[in-house]
VMD Tcl script that draws the C-alpha trace (Angstrom):
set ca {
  {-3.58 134.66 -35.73}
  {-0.08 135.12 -36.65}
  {1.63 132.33 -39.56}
  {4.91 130.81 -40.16}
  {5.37 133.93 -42.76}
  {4.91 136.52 -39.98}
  {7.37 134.33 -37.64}
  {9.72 133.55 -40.38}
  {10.08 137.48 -40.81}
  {11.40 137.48 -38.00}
  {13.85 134.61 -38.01}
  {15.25 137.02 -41.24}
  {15.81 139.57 -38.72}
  {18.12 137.60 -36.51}
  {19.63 136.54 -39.57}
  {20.36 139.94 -40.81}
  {21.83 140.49 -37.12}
  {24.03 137.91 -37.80}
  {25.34 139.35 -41.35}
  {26.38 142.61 -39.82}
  {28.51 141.00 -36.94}
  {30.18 138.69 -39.64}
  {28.16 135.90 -38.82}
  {26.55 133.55 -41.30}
  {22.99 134.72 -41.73}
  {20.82 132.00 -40.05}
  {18.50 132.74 -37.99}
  {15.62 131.31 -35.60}
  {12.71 131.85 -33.41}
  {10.86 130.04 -31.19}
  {7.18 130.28 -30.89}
  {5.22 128.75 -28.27}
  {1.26 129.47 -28.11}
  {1.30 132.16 -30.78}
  {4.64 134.11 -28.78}
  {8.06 134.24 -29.27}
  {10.10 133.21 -26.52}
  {13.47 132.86 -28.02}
  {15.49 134.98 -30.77}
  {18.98 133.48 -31.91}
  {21.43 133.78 -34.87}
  {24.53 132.17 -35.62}
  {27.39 133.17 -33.20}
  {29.90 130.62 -33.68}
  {32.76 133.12 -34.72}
  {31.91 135.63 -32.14}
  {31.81 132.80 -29.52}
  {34.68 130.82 -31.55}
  {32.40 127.96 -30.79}
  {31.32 125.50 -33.62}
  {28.24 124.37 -31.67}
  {26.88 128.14 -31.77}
  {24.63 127.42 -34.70}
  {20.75 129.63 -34.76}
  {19.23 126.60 -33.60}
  {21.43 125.65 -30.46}
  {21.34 128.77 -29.15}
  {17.05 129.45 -29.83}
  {16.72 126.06 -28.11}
  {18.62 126.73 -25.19}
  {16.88 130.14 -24.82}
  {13.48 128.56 -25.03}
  {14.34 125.90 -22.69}
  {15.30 128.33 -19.80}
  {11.54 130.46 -20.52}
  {10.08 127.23 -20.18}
  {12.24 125.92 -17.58}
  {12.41 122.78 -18.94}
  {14.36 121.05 -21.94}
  {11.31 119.70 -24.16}
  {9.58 121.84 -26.33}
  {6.93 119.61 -27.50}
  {4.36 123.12 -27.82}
  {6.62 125.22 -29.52}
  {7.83 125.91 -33.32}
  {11.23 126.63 -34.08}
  {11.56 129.20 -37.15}
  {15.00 128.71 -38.92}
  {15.77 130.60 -42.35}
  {18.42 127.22 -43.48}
  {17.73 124.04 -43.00}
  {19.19 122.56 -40.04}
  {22.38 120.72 -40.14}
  {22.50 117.04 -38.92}
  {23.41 118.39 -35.39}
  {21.15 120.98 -34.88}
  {18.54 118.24 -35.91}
  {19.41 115.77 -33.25}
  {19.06 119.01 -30.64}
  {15.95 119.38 -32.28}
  {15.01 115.80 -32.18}
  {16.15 115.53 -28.21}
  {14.28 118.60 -27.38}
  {11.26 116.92 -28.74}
  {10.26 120.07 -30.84}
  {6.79 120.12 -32.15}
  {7.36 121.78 -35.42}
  {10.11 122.93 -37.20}
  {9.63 125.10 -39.82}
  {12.28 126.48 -42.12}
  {13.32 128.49 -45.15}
  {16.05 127.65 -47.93}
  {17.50 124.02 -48.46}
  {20.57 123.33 -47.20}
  {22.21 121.00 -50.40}
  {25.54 120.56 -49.47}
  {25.07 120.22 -45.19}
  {21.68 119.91 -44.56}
  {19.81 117.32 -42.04}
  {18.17 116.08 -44.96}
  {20.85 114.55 -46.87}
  {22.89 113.07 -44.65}
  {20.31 111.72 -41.63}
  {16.44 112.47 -43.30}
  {15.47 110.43 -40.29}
  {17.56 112.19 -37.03}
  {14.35 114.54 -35.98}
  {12.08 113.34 -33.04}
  {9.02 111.25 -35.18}
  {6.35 113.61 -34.32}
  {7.93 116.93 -34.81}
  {6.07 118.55 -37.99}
  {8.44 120.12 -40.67}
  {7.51 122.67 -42.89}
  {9.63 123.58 -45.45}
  {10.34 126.20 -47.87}
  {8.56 129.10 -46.47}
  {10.03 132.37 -47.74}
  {13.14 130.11 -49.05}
  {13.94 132.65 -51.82}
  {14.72 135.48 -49.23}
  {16.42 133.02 -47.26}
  {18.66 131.40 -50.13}
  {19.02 135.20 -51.19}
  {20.58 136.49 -47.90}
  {22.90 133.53 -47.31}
  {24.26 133.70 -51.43}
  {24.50 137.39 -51.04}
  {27.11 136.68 -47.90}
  {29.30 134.20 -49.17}
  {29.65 135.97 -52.79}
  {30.39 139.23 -50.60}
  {33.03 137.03 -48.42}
  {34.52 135.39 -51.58}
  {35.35 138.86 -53.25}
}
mol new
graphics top color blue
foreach p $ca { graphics top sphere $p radius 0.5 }
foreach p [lrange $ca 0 end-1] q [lrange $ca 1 end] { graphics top cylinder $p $q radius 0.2 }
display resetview
C-alpha cells in the first residue's frame, strides 16, 4: 500500500514542473482508491489567471476522471497549504482528505478561515514540509536576487 509520503513525492514533482516554467512551486495530486487521477501545479502566470492555483486545476482534473464534481473518495496531495480559496474549492468538492506539506504563514486557509473546508474532509499536515518549505524559499530567494 502506497502512503501520503509516496503521493506527496509526487506532488514535489509537479511542483518542480512548476519552478522550471517560472511558476511558484506548488504542487498536487489526487488519489482516489490507491491511484492518481489528477497531476497539477501552479499555472497562474502561464495562464495569466489568478484562479490557476495546484489545487484548482488537480480538482478540476479529478472531477472530469470521475465525471462528477465531488470527490468525497479521493485525497488531494498539495506541497503548501491551501489558500482560503483553494479551501472553499476543496470544501465544495467535498474532498475526503487533504493532505499537505509546508505551512502557509502569511496566506494560508488556516489563518484567515480555519473553518472554510467541508466538516468531514480529513487534513493531514506537515508531511515532508521541510522539502516543501525548502523548494518554495529556494524560489523566491532565487526571484528576489
Amino acid at each position: 500500500m502506497l502512503g501520503d509520503i509516496y503521493f506527496m513525492k509526487q506532488a514535489l514533482i509537479e511542483a518542480q514542473k512548476a519552478v522550471e516554467i517560472g511558476e511558484v512551486p506548488v504542487g498536487a495530486v489526487v488519489v482516489c482508491k490507491e491511484r492518481i487521477i489528477a497531476r497539477a501545479h501552479n499555472l497562474t502566470e502561464t495562464l495569466n489567471d489568478v484562479t490557476a492555483h495546484a489545487e484548482m486545476q488537480a480538482i478540476t482534473a479529478a472531477a472530469n476522471v470521475l465525471g462528477g464534481k465531488y470527490l468525497t473518495d479521493c485525497t488531494l496531495y498539495v506541497t503548501v497549504e491551501p489558500c482560503v480559496m483553494c479551501a472553499g474549492a476543496i470544501a465544495w468538492a467535498q474532498t475526503g482528505r487533504l493532505v499537505f506539506g509546508a505551512d502557509d504563514e502569511k496566506r494560508g486557509y488556516q489563518k484567515y478561515a480555519a473553518q472554510a473546508l467541508h466538516p468531514k474532509t480529513v487534513v493531514v499536515k506537515g508531511v515532508l514540509a521541510d522539502e516543501c518549505a525548502l523548494l518554495m524559499k529556494t524560489f523566491f530567494s532565487a526571484r528576489r536576487r
